[in-house]
PDB file of the backbone (N, CA, C, O) and the ligand in Angstrom, with CONECT records:
HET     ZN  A 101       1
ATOM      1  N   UNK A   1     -18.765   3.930-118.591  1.00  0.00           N
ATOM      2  CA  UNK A   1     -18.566   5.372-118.647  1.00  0.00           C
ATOM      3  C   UNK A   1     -18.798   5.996-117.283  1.00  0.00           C
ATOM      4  O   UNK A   1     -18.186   6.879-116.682  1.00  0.00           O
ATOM      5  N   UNK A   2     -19.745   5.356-117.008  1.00  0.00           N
ATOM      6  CA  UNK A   2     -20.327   5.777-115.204  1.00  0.00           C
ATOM      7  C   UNK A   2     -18.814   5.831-114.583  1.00  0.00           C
ATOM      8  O   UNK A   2     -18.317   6.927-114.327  1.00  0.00           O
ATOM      9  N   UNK A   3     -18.021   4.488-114.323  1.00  0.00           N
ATOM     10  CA  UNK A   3     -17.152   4.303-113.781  1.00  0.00           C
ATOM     11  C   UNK A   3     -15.887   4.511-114.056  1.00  0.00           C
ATOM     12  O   UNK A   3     -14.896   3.947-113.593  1.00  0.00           O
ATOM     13  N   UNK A   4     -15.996   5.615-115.078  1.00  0.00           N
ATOM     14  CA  UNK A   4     -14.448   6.263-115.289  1.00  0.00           C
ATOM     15  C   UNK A   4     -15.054   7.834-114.740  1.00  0.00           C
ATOM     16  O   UNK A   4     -14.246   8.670-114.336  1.00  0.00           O
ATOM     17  N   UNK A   5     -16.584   8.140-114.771  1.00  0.00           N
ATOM     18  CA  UNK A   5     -16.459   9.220-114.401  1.00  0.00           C
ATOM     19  C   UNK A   5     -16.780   9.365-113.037  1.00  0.00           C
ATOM     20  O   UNK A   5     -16.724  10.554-112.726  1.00  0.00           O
ATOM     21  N   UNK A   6     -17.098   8.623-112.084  1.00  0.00           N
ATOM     22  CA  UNK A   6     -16.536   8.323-110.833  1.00  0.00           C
ATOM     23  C   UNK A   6     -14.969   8.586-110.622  1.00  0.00           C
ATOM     24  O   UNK A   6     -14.431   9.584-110.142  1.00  0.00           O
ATOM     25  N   UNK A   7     -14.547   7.732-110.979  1.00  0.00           N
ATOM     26  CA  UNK A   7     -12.822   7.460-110.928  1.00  0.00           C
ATOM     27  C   UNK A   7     -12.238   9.288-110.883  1.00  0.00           C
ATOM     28  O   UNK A   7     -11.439   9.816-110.109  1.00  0.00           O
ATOM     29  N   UNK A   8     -12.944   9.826-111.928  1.00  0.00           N
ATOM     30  CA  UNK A   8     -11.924  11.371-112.112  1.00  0.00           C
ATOM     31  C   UNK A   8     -12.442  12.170-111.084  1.00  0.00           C
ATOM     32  O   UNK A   8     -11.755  12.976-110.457  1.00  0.00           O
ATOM     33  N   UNK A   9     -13.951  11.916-110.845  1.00  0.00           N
ATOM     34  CA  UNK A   9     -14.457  12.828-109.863  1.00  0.00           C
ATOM     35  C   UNK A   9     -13.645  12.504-108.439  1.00  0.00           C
ATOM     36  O   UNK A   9     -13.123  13.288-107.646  1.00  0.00           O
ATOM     37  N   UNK A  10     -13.753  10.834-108.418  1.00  0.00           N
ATOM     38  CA  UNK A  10     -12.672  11.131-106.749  1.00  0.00           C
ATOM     39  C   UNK A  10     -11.324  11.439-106.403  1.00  0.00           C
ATOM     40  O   UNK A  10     -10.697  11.606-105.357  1.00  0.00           O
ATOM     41  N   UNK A  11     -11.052  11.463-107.788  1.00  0.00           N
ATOM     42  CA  UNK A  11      -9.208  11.999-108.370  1.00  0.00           C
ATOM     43  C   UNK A  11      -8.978  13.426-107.952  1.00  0.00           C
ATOM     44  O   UNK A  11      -8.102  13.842-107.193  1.00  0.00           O
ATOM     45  N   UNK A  12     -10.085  14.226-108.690  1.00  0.00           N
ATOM     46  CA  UNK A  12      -9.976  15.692-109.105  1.00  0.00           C
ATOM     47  C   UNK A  12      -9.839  16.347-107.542  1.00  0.00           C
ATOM     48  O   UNK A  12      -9.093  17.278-107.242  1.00  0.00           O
ATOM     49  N   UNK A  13     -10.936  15.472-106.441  1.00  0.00           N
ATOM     50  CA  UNK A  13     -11.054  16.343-105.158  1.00  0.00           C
ATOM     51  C   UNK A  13      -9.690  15.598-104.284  1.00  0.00           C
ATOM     52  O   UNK A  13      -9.182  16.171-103.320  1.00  0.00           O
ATOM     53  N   UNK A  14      -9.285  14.471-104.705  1.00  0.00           N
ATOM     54  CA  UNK A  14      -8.352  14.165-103.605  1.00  0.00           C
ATOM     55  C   UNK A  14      -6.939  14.091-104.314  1.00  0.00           C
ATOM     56  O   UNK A  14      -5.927  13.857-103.652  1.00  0.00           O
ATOM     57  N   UNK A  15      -6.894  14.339-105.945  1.00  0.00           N
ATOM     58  CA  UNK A  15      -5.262  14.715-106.136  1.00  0.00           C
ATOM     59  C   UNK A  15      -4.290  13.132-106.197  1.00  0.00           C
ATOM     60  O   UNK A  15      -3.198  12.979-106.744  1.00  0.00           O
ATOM     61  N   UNK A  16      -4.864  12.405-105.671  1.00  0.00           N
ATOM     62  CA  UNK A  16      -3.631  11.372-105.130  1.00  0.00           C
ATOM     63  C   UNK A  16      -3.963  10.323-106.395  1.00  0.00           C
ATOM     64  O   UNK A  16      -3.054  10.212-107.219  1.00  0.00           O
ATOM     65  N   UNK A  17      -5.232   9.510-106.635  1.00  0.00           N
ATOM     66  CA  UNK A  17      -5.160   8.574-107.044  1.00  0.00           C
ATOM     67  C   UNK A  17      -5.694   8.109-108.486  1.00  0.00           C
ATOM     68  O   UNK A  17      -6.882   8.406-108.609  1.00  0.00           O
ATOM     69  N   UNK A  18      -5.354   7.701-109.198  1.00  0.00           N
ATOM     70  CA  UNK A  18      -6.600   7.127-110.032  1.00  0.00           C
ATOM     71  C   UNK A  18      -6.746   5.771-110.737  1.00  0.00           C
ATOM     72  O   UNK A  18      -6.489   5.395-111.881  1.00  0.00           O
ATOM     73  N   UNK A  19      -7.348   5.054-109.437  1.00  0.00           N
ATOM     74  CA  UNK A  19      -7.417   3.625-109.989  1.00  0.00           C
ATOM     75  C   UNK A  19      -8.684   2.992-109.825  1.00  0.00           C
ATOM     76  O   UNK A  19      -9.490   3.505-109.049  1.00  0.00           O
ATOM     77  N   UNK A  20      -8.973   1.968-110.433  1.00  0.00           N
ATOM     78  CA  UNK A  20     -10.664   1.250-109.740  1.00  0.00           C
ATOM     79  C   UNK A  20     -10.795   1.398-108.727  1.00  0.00           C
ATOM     80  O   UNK A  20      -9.890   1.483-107.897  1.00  0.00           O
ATOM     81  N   UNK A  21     -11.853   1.461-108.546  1.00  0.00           N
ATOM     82  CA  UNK A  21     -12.398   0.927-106.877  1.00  0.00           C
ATOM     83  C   UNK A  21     -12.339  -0.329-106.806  1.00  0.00           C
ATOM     84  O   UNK A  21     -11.769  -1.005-105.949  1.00  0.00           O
ATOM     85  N   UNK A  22     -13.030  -0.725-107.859  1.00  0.00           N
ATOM     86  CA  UNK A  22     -12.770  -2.790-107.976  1.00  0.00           C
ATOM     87  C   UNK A  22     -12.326  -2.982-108.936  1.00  0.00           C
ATOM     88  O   UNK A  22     -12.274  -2.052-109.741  1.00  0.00           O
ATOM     89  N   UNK A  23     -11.778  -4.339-109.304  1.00  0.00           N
ATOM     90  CA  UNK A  23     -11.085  -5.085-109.991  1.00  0.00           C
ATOM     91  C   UNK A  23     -12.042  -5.167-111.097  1.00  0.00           C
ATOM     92  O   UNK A  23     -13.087  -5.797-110.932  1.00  0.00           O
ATOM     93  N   UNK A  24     -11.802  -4.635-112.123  1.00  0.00           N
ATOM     94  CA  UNK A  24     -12.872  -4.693-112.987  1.00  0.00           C
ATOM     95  C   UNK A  24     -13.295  -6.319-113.714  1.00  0.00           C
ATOM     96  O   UNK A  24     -14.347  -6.903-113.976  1.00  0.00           O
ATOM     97  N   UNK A  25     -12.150  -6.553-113.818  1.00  0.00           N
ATOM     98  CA  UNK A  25     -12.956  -8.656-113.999  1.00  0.00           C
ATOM     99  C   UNK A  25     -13.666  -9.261-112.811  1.00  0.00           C
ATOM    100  O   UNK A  25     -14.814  -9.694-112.714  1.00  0.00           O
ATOM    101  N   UNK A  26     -12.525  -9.165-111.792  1.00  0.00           N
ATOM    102  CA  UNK A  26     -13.823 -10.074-110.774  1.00  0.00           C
ATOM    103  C   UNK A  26     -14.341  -9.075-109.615  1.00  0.00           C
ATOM    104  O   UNK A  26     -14.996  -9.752-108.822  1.00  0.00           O
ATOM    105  N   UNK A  27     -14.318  -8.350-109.401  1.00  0.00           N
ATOM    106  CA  UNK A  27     -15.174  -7.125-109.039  1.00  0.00           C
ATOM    107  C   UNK A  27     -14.665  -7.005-107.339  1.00  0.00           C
ATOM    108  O   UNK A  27     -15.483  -6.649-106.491  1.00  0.00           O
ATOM    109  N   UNK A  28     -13.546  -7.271-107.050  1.00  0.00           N
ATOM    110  CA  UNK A  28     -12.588  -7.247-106.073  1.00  0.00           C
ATOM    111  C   UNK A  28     -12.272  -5.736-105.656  1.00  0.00           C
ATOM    112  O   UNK A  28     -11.726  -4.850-106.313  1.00  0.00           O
ATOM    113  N   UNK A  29     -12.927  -5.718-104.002  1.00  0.00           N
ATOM    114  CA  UNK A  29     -12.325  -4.128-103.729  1.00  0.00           C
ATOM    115  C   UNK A  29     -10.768  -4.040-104.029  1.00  0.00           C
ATOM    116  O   UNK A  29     -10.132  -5.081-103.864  1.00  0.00           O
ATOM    117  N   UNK A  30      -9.941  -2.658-104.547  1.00  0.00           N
ATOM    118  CA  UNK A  30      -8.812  -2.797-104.839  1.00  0.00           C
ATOM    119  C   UNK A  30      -8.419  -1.728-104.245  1.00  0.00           C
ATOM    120  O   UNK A  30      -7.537  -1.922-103.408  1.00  0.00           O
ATOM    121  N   UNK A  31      -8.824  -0.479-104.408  1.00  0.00           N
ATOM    122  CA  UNK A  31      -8.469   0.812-104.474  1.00  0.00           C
ATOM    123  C   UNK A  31      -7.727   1.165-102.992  1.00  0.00           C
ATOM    124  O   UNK A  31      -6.671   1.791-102.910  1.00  0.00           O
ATOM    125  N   UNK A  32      -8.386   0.710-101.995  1.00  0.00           N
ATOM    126  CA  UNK A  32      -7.748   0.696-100.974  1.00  0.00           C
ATOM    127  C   UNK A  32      -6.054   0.270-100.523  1.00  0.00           C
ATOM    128  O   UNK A  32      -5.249   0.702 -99.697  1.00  0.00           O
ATOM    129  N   UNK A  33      -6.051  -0.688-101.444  1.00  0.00           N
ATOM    130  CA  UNK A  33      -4.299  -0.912-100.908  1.00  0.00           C
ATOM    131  C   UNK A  33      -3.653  -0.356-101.902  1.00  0.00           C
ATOM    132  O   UNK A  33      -2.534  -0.859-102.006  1.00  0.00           O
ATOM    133  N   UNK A  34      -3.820   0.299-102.525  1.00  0.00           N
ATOM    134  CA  UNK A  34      -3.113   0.924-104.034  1.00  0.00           C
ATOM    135  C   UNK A  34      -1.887   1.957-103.448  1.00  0.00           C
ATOM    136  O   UNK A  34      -0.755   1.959-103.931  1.00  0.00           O
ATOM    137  N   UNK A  35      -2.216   2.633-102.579  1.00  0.00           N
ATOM    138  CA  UNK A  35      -0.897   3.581-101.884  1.00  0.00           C
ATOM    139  C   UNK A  35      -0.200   2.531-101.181  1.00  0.00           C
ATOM    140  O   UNK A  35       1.009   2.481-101.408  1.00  0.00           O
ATOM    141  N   UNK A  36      -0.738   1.568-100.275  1.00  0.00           N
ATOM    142  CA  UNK A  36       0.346   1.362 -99.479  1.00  0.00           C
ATOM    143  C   UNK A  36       0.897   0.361-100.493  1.00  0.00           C
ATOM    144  O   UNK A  36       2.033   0.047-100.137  1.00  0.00           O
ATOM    145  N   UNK A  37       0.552  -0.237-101.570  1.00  0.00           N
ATOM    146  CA  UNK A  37       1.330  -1.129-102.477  1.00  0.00           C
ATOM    147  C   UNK A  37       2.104  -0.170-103.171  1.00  0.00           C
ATOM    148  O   UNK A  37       3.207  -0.664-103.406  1.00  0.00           O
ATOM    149  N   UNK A  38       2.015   0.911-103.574  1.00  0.00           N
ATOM    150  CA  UNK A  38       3.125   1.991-103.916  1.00  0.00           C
ATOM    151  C   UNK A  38       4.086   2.526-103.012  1.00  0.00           C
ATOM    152  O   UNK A  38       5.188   2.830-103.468  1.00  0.00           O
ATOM    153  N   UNK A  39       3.817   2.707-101.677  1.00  0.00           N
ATOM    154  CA  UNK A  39       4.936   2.951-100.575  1.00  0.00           C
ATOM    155  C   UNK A  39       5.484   1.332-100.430  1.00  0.00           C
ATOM    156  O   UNK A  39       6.570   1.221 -99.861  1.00  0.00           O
ATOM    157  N   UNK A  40       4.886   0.179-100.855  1.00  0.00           N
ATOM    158  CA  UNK A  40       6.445  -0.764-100.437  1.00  0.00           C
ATOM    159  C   UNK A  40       7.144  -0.906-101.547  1.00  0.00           C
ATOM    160  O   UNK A  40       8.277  -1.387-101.548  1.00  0.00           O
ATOM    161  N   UNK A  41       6.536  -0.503-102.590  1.00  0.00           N
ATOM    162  CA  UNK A  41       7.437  -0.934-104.563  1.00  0.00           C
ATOM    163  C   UNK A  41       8.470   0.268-104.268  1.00  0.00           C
ATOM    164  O   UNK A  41       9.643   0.012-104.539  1.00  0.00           O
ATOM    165  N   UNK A  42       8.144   1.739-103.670  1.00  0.00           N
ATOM    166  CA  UNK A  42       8.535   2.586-103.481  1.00  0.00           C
ATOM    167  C   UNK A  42       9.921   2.261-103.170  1.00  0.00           C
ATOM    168  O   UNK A  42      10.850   2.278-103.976  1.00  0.00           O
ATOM    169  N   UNK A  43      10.007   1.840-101.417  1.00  0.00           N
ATOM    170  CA  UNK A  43      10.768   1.412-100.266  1.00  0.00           C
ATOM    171  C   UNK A  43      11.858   0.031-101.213  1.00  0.00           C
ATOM    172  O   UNK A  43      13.000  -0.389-101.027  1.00  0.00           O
ATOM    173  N   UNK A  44      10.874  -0.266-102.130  1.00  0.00           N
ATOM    174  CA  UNK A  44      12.416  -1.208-103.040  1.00  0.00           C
ATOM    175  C   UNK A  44      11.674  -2.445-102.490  1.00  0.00           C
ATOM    176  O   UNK A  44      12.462  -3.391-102.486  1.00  0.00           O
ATOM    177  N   UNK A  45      10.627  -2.750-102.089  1.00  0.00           N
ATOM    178  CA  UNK A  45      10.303  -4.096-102.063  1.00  0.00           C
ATOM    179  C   UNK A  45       9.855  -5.010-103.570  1.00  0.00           C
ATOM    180  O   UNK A  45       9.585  -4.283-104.525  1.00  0.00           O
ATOM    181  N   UNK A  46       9.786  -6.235-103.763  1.00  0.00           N
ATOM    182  CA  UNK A  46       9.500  -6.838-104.986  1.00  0.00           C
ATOM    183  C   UNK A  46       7.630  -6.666-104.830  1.00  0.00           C
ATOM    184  O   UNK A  46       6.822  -7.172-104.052  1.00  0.00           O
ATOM    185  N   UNK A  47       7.480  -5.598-106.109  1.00  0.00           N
ATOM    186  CA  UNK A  47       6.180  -5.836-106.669  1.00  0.00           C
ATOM    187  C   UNK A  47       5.501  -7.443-106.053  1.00  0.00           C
ATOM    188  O   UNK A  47       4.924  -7.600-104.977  1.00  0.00           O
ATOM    189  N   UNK A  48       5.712  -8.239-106.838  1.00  0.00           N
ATOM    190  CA  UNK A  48       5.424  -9.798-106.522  1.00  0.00           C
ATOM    191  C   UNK A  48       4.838  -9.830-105.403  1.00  0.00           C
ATOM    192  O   UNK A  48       3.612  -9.802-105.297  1.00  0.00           O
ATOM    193  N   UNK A  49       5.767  -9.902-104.282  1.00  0.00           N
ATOM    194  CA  UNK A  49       6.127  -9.832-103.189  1.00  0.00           C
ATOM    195  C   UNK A  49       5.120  -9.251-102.255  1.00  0.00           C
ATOM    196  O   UNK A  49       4.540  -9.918-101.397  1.00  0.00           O
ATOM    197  N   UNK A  50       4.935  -7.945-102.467  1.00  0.00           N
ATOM    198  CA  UNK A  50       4.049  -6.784-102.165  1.00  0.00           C
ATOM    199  C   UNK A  50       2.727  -7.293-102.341  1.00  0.00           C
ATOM    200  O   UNK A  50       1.929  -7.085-101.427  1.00  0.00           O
ATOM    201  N   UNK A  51       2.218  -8.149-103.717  1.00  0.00           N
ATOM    202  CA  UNK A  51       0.923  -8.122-104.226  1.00  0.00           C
ATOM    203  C   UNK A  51       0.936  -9.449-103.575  1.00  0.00           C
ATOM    204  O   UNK A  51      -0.238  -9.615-103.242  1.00  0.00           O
ATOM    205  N   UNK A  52       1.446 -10.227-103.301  1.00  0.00           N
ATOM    206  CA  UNK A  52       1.560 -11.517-102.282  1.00  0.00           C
ATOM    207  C   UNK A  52       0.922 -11.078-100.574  1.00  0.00           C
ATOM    208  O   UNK A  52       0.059 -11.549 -99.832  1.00  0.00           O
ATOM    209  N   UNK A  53       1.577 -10.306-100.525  1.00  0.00           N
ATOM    210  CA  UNK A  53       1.035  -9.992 -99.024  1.00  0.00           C
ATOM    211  C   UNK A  53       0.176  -9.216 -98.872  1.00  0.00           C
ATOM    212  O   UNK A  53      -0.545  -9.259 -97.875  1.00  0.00           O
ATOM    213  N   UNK A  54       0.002  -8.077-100.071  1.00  0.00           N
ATOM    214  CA  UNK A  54      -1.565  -7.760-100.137  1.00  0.00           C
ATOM    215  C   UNK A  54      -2.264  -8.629-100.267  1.00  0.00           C
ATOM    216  O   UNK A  54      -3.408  -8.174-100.272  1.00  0.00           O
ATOM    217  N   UNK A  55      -2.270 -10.021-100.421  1.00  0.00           N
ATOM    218  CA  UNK A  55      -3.458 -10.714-100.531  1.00  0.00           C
ATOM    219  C   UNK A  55      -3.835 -10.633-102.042  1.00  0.00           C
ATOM    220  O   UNK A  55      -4.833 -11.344-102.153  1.00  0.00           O
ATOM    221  N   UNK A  56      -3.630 -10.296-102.824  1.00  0.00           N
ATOM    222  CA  UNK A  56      -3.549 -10.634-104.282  1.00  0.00           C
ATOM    223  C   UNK A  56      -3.379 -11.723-105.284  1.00  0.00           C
ATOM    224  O   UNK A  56      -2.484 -11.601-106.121  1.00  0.00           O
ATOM    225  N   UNK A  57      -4.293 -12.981-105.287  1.00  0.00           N
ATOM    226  CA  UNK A  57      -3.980 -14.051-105.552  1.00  0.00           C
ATOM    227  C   UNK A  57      -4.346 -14.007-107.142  1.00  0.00           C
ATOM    228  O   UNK A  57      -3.725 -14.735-107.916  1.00  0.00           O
ATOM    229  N   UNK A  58      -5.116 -13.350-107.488  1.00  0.00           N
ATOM    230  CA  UNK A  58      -6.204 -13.349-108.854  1.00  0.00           C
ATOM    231  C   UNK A  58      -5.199 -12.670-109.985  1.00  0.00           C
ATOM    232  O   UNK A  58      -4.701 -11.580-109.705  1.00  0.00           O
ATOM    233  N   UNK A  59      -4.904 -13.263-111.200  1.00  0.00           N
ATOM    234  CA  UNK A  59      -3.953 -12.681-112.343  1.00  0.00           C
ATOM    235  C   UNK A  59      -4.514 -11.627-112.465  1.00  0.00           C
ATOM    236  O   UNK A  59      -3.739 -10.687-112.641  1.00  0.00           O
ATOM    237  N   UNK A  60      -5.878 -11.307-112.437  1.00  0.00           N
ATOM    238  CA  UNK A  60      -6.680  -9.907-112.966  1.00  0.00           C
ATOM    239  C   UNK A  60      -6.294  -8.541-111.904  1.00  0.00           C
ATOM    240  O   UNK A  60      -6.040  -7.411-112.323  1.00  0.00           O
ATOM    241  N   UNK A  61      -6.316  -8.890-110.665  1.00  0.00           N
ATOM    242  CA  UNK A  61      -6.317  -8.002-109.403  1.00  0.00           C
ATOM    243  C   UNK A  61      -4.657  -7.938-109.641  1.00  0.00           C
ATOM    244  O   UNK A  61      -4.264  -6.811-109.339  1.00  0.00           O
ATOM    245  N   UNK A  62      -3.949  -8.502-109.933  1.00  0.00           N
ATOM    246  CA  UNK A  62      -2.311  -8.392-110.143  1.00  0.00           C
ATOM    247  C   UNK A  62      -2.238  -7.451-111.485  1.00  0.00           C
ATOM    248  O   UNK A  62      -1.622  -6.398-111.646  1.00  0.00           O
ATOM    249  N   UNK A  63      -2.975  -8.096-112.286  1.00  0.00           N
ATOM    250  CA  UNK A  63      -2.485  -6.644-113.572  1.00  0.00           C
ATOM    251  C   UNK A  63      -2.932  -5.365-113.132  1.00  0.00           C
ATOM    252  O   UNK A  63      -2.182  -4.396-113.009  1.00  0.00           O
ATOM    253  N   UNK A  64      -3.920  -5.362-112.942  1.00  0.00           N
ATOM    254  CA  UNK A  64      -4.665  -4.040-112.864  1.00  0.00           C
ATOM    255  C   UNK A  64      -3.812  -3.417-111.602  1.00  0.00           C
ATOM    256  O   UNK A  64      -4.339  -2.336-111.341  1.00  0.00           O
ATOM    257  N   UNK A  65      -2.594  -3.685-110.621  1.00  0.00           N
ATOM    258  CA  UNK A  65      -2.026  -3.205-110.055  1.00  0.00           C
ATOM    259  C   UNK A  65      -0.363  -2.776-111.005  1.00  0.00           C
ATOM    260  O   UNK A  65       0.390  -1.805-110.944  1.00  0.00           O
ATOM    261  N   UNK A  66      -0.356  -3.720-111.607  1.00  0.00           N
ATOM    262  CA  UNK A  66       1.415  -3.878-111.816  1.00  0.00           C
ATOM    263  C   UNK A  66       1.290  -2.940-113.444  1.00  0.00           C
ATOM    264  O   UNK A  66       2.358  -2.538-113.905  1.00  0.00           O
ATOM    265  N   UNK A  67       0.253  -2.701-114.073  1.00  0.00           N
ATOM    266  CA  UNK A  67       0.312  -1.741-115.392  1.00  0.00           C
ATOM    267  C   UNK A  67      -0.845  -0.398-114.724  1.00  0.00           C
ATOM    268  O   UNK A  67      -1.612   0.123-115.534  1.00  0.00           O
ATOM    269  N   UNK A  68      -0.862  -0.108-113.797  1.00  0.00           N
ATOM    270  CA  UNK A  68      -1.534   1.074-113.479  1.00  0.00           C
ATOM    271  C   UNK A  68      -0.846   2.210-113.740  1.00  0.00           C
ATOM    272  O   UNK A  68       0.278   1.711-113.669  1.00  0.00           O
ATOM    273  N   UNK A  69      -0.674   3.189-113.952  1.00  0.00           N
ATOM    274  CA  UNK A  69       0.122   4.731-113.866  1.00  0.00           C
ATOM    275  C   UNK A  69      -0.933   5.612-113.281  1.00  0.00           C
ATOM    276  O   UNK A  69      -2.132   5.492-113.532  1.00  0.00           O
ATOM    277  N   UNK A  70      -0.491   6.368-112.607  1.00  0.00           N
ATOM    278  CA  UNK A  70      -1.399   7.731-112.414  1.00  0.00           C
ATOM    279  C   UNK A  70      -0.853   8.946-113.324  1.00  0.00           C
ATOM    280  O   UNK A  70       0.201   9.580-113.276  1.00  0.00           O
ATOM    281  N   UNK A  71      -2.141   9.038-114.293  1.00  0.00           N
ATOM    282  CA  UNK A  71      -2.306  10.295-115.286  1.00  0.00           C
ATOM    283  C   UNK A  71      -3.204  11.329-114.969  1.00  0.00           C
ATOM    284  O   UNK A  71      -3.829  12.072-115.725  1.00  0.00           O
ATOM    285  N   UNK A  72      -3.179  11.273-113.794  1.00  0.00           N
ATOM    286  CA  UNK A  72      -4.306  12.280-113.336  1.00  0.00           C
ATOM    287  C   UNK A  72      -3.642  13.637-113.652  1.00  0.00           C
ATOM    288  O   UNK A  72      -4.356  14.399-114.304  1.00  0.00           O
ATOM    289  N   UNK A  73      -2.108  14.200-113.234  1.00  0.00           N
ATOM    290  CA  UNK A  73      -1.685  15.425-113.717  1.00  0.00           C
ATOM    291  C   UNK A  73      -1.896  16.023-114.985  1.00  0.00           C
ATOM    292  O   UNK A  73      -2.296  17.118-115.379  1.00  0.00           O
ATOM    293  N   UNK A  74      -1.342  14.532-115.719  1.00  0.00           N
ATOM    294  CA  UNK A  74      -1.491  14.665-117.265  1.00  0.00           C
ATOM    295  C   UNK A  74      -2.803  15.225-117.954  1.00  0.00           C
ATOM    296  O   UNK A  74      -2.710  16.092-118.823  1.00  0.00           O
ATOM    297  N   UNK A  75      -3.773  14.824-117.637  1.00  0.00           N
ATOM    298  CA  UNK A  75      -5.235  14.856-117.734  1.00  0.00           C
ATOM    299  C   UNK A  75      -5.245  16.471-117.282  1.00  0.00           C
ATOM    300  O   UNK A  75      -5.608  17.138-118.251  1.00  0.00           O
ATOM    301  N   UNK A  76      -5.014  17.152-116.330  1.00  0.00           N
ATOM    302  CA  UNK A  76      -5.456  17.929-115.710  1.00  0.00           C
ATOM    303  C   UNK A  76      -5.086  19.056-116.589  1.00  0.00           C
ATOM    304  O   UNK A  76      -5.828  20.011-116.820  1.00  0.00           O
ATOM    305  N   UNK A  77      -3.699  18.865-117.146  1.00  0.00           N
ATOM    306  CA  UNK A  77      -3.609  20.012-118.064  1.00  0.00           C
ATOM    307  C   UNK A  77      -4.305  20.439-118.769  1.00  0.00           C
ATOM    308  O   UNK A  77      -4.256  21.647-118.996  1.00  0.00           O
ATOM    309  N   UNK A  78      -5.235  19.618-119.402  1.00  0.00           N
ATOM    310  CA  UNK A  78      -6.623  20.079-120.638  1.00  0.00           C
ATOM    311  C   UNK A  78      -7.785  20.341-119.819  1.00  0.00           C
ATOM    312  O   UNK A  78      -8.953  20.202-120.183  1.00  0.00           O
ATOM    313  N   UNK A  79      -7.332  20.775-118.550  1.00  0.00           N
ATOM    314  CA  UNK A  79      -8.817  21.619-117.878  1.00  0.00           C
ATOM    315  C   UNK A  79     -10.243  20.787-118.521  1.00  0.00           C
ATOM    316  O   UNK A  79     -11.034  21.352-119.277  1.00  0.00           O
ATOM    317  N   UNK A  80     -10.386  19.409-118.082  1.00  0.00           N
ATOM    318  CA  UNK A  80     -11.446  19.092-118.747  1.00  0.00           C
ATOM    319  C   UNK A  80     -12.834  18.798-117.696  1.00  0.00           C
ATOM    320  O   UNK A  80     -13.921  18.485-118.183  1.00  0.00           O
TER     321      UNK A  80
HETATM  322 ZN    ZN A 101      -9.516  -9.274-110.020  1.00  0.00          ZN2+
END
């Protein structure tokens, strides 16, 4: 619970993101390459590909990138 309400608090002031900080199975910093792995999926590069050269070897650190969405707007509508 701690760590979802982290997650919204650094959402709410910076707008952009809302994903772990770490990999919640093996406790892998993540949060950091999360934009620029969205500016190359963006640019039309292969996901795969992308999480390959991020350095992404772990099935866990690969899901938690490839089923992420940002619902932070969504959320925001219920002023919570
Ligand atoms: Zn992981």
């Amino acid at each position: 619970m701690t760590l979802i309400i982290l997650m919204l608090t650094y959402n709410i002031n910076c707008d952009k993101m809302i994903i772990p900080i770490r990999c919640m199975t093996c406790g892998k910093l993540v949060a950091h390459l999360w934009e620029e792995f969205n500016e190359q999926v963006n640019r039309g590069k292969n996901p795969r590909q992308s999480l390959d050269d991020l350095g992404f070897d772990r099935y866990c650190c690969r899901t938690l990138f490839l089923t992420q969405k940002d619902l932070i707007k969504d959320i925001m509508k219920f002023d919570i």
